[in-house]
TIVO-2410 file (N, C-alpha, C; in nm, 3 decimals):
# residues 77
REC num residu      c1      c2      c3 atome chaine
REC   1      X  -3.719   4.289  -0.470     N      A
REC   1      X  -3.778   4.191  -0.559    CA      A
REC   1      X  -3.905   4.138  -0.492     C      A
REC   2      X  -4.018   4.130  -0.563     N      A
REC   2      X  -4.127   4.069  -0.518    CA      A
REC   2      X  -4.186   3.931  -0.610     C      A
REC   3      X  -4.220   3.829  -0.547     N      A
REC   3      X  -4.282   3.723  -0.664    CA      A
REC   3      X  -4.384   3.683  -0.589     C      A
REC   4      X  -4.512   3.631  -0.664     N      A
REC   4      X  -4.578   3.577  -0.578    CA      A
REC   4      X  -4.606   3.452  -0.686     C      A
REC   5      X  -4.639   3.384  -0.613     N      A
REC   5      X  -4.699   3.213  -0.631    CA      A
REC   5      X  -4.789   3.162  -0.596     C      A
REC   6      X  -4.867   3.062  -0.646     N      A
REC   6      X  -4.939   3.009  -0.533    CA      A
REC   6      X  -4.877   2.832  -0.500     C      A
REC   7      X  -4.986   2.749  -0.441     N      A
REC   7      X  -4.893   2.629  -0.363    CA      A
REC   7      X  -4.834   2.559  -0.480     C      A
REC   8      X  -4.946   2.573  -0.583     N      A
REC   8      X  -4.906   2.440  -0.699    CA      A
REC   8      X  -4.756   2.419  -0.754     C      A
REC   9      X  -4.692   2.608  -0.781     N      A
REC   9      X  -4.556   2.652  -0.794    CA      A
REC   9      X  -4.459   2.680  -0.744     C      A
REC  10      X  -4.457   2.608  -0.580     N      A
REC  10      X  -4.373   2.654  -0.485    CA      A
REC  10      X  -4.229   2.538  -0.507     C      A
REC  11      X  -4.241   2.427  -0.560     N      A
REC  11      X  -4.193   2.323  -0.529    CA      A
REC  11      X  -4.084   2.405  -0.590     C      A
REC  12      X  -3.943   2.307  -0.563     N      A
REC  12      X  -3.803   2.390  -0.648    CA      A
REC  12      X  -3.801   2.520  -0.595     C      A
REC  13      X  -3.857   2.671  -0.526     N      A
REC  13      X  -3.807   2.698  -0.506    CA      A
REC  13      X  -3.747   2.750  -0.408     C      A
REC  14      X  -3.646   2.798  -0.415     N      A
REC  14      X  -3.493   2.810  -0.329    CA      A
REC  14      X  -3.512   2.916  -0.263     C      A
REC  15      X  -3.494   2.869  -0.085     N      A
REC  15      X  -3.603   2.982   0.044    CA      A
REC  15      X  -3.425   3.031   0.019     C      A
REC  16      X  -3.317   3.039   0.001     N      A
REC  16      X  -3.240   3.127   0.017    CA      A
REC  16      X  -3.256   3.287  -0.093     C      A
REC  17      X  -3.352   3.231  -0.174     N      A
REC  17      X  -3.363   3.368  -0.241    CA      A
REC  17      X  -3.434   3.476  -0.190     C      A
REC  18      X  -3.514   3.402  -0.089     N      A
REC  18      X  -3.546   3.502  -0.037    CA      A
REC  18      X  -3.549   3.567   0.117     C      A
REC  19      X  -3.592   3.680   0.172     N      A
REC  19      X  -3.564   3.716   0.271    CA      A
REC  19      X  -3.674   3.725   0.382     C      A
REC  20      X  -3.790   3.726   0.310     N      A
REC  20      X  -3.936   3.712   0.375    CA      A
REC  20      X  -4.025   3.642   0.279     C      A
REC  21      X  -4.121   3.590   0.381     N      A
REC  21      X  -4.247   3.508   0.302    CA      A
REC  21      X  -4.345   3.537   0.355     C      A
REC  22      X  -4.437   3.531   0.329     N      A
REC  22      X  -4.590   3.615   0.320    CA      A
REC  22      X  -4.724   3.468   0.289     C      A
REC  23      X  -4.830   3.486   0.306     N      A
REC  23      X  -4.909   3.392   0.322    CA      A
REC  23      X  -4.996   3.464   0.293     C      A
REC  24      X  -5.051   3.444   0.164     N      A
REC  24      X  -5.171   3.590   0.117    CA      A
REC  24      X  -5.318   3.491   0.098     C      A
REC  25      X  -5.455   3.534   0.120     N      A
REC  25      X  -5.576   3.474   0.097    CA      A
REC  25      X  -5.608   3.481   0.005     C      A
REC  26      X  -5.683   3.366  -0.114     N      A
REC  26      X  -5.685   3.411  -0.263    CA      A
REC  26      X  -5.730   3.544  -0.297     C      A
REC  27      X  -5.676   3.568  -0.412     N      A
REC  27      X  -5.696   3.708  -0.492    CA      A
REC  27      X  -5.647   3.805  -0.408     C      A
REC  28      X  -5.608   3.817  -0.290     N      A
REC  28      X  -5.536   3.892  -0.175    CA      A
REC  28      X  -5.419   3.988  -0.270     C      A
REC  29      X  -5.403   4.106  -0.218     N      A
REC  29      X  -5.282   4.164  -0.158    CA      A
REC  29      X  -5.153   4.172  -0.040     C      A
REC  30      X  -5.254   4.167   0.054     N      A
REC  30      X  -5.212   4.187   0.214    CA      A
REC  30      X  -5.201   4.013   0.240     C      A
REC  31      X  -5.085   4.033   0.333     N      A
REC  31      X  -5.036   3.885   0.321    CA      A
REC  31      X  -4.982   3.906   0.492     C      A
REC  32      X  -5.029   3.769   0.565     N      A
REC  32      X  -4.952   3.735   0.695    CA      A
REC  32      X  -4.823   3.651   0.663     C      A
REC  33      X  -4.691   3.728   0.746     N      A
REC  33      X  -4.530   3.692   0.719    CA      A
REC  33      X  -4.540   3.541   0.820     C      A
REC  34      X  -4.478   3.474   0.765     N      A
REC  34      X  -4.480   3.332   0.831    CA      A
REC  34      X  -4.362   3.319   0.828     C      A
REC  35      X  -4.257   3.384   0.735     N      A
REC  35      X  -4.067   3.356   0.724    CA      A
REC  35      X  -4.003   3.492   0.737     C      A
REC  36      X  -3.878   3.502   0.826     N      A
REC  36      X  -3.837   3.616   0.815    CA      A
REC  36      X  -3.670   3.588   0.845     C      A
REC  37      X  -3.570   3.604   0.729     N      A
REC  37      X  -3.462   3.584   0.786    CA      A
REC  37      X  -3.406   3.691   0.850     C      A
REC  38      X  -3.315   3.673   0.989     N      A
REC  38      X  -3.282   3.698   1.044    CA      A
REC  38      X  -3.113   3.792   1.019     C      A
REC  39      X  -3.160   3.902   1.047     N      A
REC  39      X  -3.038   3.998   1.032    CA      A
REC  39      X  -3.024   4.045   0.897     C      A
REC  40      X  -3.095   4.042   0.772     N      A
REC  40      X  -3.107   4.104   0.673    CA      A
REC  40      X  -3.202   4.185   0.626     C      A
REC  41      X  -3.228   4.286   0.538     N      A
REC  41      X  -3.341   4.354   0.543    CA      A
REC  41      X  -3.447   4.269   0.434     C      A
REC  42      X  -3.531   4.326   0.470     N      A
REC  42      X  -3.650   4.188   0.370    CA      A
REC  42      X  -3.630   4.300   0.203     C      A
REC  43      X  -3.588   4.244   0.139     N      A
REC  43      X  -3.583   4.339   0.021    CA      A
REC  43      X  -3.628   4.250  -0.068     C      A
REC  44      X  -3.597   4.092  -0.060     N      A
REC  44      X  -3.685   3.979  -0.133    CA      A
REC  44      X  -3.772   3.907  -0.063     C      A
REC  45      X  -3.916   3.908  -0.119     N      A
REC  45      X  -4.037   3.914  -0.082    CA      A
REC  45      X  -4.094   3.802  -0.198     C      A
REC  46      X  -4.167   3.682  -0.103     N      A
REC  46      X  -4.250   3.542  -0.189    CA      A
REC  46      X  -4.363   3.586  -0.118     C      A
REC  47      X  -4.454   3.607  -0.221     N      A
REC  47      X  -4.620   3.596  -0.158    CA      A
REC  47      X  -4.646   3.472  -0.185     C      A
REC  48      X  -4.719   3.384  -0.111     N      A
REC  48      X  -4.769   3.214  -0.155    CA      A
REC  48      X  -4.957   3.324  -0.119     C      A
REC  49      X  -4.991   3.288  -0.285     N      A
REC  49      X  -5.148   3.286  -0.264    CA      A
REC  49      X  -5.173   3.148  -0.219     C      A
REC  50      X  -5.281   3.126  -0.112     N      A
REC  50      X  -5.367   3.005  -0.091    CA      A
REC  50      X  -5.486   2.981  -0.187     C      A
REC  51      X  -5.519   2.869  -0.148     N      A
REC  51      X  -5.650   2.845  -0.211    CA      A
REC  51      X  -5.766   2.918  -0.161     C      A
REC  52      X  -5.849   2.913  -0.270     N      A
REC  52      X  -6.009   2.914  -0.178    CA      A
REC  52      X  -6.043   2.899  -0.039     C      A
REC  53      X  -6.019   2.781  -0.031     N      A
REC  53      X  -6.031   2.656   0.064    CA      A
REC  53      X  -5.896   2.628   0.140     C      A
REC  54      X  -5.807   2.706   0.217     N      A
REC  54      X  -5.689   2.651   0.264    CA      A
REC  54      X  -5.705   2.559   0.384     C      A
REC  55      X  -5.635   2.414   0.354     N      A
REC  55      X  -5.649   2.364   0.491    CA      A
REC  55      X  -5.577   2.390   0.623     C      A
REC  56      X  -5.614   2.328   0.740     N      A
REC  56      X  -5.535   2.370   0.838    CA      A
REC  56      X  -5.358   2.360   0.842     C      A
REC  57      X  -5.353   2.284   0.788     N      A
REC  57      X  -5.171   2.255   0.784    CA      A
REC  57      X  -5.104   2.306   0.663     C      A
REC  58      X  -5.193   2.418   0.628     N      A
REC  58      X  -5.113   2.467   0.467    CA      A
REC  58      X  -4.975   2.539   0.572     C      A
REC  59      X  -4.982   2.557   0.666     N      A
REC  59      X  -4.788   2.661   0.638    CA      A
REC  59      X  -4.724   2.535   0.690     C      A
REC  60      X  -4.743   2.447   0.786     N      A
REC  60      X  -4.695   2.337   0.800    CA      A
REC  60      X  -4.596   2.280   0.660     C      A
REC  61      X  -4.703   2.280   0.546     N      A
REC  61      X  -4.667   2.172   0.425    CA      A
REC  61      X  -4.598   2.302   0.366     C      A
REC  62      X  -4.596   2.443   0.325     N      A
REC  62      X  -4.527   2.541   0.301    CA      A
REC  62      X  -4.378   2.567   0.349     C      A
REC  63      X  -4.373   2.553   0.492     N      A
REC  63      X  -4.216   2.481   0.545    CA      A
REC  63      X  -4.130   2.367   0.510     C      A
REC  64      X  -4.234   2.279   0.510     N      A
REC  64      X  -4.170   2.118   0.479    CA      A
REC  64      X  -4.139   2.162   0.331     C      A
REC  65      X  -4.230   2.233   0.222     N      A
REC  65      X  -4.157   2.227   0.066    CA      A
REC  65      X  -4.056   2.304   0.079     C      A
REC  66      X  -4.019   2.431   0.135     N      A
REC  66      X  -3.918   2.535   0.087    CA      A
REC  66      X  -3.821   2.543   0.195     C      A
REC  67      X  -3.811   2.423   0.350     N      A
REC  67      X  -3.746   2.396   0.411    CA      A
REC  67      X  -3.693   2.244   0.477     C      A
REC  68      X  -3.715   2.170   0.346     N      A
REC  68      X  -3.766   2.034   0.442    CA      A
REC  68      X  -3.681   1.970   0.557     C      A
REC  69      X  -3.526   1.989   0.534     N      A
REC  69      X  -3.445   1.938   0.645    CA      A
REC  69      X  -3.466   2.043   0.784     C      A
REC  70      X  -3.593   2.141   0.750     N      A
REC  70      X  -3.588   2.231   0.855    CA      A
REC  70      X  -3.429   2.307   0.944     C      A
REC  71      X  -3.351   2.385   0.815     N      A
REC  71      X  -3.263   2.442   0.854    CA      A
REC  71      X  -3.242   2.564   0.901     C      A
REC  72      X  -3.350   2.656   0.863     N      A
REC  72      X  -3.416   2.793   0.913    CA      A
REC  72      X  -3.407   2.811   1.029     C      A
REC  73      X  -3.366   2.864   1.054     N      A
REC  73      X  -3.442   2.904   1.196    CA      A
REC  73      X  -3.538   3.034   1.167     C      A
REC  74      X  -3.602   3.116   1.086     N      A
REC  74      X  -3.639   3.211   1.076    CA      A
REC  74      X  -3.813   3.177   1.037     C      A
REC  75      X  -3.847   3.058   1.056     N      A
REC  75      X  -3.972   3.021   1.110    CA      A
REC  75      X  -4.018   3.091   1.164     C      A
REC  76      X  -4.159   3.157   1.201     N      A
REC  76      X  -4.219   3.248   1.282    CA      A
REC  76      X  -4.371   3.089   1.299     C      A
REC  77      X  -4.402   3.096   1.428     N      A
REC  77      X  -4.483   3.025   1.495    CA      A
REC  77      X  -4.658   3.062   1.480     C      A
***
């Protein structure tokens, strides 16, 4: 499964659906993985398009929406 989004549509949803996350530059394809759970194969795939203009703390605020009690451990740094 693949979906992509961008920030405006991320809210609500649910990081257990998926298995990897991706961080794509507008109008992009190719996307840097910022989430990867651990011990499953990535077969569900969230692209988050950015803006134009992404600021510095966009994966920061990308964690805090789709992890906020920070329960993941599958954060990549």
């Amino acid at each position: 499964m693949y979906v992509k989004a961008n920030l405006a549509t991320i809210r609500g949803v649910d990081l257990a659906s998926f298995d990897v996350i991706y961080i794509c530059p507008h109008r992009s394809e190719a996307g840097t993985l910022i989430f990867r759970r651990r011990h499953t194969p990535p077969r569900r795939a969230l692209f988050i398009e950015l803006p134009v203009s992404p600021e510095l703390s966009t994966v920061a605020r990308i964690r805090d929406e789709l992890d906020p009690r920070q329960l993941q451990d599958g954060w990549l740094p």
